[in-house]
N, C-alpha and C positions, 0 to 999 in steps of 0.2 A: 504494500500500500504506500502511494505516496505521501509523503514527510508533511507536505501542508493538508492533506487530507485528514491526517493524524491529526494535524496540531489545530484543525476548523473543530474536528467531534468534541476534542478534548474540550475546548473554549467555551463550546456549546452547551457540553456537560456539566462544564464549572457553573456557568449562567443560569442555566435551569436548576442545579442544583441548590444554588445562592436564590433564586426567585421561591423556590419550596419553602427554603429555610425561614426566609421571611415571610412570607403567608401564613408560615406554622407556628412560627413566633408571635408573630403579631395578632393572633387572632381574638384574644381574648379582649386587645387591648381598642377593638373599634368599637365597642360596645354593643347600645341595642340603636338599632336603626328603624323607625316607624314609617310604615307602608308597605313592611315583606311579610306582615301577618297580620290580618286582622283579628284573631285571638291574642296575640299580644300586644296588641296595641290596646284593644278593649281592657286588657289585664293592667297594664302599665298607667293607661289612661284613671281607670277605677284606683287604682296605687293611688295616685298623686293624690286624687280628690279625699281617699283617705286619709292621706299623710297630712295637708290642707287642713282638714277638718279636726286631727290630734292636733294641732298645734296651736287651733280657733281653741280646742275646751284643754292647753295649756297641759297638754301631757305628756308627763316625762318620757323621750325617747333615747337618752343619754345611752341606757344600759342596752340598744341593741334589738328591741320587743320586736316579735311577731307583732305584727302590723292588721293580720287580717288571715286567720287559717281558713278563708273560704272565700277568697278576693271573686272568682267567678269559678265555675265548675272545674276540677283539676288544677285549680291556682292558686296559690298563696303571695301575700307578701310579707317581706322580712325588713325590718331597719338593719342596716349594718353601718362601719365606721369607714372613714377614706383616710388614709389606707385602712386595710383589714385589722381588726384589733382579734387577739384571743377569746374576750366575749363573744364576738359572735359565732365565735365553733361551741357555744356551751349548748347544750340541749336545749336546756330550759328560757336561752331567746332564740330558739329556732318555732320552725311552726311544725307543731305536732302532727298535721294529715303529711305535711311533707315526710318528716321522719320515719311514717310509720307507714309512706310508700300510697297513699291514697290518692296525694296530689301530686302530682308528676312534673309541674312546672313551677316557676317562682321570678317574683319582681324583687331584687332588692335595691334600698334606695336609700343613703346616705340619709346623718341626723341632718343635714342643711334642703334636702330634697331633692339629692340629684339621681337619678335613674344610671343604680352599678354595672345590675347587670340583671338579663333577662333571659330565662332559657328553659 
């Protein structure tokens, strides 16, 4: 085989291999995007207006709460920290249909109200 033939795959290789690594990396880091699901936008949407409305009747979300073990059918939401704190891997502020494998999706959404992550 010829020598630049070799050294086109090889380059080609390196590239694609480099474009994986960053798609794979980064994936978690683009967060939630609204309008590629309308059940999670419905879910995320109902989040907020939750979150809005503990914060109207002044309730403590410092420590991390389940937010709503029943946000819409299959959905929970969860408060967590930015960055991630240790509280929020405690049980006791997760949401219970989640843990126990009932609801199979989740909104969670910073003490300030920003949407972490959705999936």
């Amino acid at each position: 085989m010829d020598f630049r033939l070799k050294l086109f795959i090889l380059v080609l290789a390196v590239i694609s291999l480099e474009g994986l690594a960053i798609f794979w990396f980064n994936k978690e880091q683009r967060g939630y995007q609204s309008g590629l699901s309308q059940e999670a936008d419905r879910a995320v949407n109902q989040a907020l207006v939750l979150f809005r409305e503990s914060k109207r009747n002044n309730m403590d979300l410092t420590g991390g709460p389940c937010l709503s073990d029943a946000l819409i059918p299959g959905w929970v939401a969860d408060i967590v920290h930015k960055p991630r704190s240790s509280v929020d891997n405690l049980p006791e502020n997760q949401c219970p249909s989640y843990l126990q494998g009932s609801s199979k999706h989740f909104v969670e959404i910073d003490t300030e109200g920003a949407v972490i992550r959705v999936r």
